[in-house]
C-alpha positions as CSV (number, residue, x, y, z in Angstrom):
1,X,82.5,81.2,58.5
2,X,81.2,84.8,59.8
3,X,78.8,85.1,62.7
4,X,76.1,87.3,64.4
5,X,79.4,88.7,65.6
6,X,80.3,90.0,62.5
7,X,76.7,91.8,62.0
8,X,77.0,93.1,65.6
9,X,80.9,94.8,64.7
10,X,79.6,96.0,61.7
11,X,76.4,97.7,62.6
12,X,78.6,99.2,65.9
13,X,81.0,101.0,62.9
14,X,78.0,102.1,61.1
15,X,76.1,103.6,64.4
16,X,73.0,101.7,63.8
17,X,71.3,100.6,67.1
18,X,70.6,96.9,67.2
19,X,69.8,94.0,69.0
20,X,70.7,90.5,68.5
21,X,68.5,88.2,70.6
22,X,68.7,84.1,71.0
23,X,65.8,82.5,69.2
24,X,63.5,80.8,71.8
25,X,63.6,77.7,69.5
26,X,65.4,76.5,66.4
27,X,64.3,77.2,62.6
28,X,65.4,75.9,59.5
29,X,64.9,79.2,58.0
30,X,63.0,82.4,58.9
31,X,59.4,81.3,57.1
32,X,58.4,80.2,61.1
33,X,60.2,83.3,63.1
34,X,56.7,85.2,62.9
35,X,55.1,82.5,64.5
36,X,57.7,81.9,67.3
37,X,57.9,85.4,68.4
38,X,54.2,86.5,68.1
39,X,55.4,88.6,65.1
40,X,53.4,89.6,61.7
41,X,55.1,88.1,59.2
42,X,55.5,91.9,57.8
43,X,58.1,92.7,60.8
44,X,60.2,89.4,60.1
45,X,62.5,90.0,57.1
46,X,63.2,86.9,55.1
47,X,66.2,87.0,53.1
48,X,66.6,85.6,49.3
49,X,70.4,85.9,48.1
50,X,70.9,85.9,44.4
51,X,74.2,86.6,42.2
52,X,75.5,87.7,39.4
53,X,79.7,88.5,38.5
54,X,78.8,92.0,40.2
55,X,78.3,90.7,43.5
56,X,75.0,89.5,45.6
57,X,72.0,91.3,46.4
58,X,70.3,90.5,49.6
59,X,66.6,90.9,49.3
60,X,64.5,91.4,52.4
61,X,61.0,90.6,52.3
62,X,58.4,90.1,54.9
63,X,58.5,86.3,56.0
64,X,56.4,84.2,54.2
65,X,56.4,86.1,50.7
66,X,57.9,85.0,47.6
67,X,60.3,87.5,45.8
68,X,60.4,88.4,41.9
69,X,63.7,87.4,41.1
70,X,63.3,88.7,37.9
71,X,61.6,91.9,39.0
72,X,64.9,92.8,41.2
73,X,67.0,92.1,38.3
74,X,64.8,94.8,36.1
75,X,64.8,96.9,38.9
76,X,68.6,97.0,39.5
77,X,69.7,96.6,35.7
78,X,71.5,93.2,36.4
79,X,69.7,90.7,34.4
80,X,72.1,88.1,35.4
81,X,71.2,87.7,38.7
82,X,69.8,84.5,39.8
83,X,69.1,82.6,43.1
84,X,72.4,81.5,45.2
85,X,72.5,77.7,45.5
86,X,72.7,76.6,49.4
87,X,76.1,75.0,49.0
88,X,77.3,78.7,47.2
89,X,76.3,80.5,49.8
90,X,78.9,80.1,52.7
91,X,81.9,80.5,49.6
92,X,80.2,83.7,48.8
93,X,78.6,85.7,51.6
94,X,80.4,83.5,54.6
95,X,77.1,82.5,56.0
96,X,74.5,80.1,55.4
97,X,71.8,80.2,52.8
98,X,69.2,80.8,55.4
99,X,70.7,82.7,57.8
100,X,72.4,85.7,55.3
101,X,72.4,89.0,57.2
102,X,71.6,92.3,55.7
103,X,74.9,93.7,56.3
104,X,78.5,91.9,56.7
105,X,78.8,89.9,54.1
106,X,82.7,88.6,52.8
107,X,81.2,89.7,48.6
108,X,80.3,92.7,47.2
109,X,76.8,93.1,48.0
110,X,73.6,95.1,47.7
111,X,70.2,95.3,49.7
112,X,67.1,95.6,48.2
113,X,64.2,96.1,51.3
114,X,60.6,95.2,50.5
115,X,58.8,98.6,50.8
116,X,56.3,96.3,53.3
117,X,59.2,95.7,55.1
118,X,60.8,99.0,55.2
119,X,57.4,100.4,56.2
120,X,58.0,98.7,60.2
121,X,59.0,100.5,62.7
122,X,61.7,97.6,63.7
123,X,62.3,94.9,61.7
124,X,63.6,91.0,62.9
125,X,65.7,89.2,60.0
126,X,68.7,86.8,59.8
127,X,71.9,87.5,62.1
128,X,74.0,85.8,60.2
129,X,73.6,82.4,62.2
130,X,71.0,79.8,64.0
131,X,69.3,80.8,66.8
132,X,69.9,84.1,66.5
133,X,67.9,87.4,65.3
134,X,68.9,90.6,64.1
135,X,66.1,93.5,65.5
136,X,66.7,97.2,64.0
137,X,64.7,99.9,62.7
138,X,63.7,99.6,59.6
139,X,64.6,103.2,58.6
140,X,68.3,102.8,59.9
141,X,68.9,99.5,58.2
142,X,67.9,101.3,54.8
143,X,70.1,104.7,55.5
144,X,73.1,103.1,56.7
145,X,73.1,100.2,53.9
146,X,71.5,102.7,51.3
147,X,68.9,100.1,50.7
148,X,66.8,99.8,47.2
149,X,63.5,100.0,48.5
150,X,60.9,98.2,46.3
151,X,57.5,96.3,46.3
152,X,59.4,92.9,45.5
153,X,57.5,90.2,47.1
154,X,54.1,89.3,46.0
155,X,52.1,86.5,48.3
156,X,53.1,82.7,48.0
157,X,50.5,80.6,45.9
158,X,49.8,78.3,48.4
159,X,47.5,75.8,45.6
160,X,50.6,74.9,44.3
161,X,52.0,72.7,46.9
């Protein structure tokens, strides 16, 4: 299994300033970071993994939002690419489902950044483990990954359930 330690290595090879910070408390997934560190949700990237046979695609979106699977997959000309399973996810990436970093990841892999997202100044997303966040700016996450940037998240539709 990687670690935040991984993210931290590879971000030092790419130059990209960074801080990873210990969480104040414990989340199940990054839906609550926002509200734990007095964040808007629009500064707290969420990540959705999904998968085809070219590799996975990370997608960032602000915390909270729901992504359009299927508009990524237009986007990107991969119409295979579905959601990664929780109990894929480690085999895959060598992380868990919740905590997939941006960057670091044992697969092939592509980001696509919410243009929200990508707007911030410094973003918070997954470290690549519990308890930890990943902070950067926004603009050198997308240069040194050469990011898609896209308006892929839409609100969640909170009538149904």
């Amino acid at each position: 299994m990687r670690s935040s330690i991984d993210v931290h290595n590879h971000l030092l090879a790419a130059d990209v300033l960074h801080e990873l910070s210990a969480l104040p408390g414990t989340l199940r997934d990054l839906s609550a970071a926002p509200a734990l560190l007095g964040l808007p949700p629009a500064a707290v990237g969420q990540p959705t993994l999904l998968a085809d046979p070219l590799g996975a695609v990370v997608v960032l979106a602000p915390a909270g939002r729901e992504v359009d699977v299927a508009g990524v997959a237009e986007l990107l000309g991969r119409d295979a690419l579905r959601r990664v399973a929780p109990d894929e996810a480690p085999g895959l990436t060598g992380y868990l489902l919740p905590f997939v970093p941006p960057v670091a990841l044992e697969c092939e892999s592509a980001l696509v950044v919410d243009e929200h997202l990508a707007e911030q100044d410094v973003v918070y997303t997954a470290a690549g483990e519990p308890g930890v966040i990943l902070k950067v700016r926004g603009a050198d996450l997308v240069k040194a990954t050469s990011a898609a940037v896209f308006g892929v998240a839409r609100p969640v539709d909170d009538r149904l359930g």
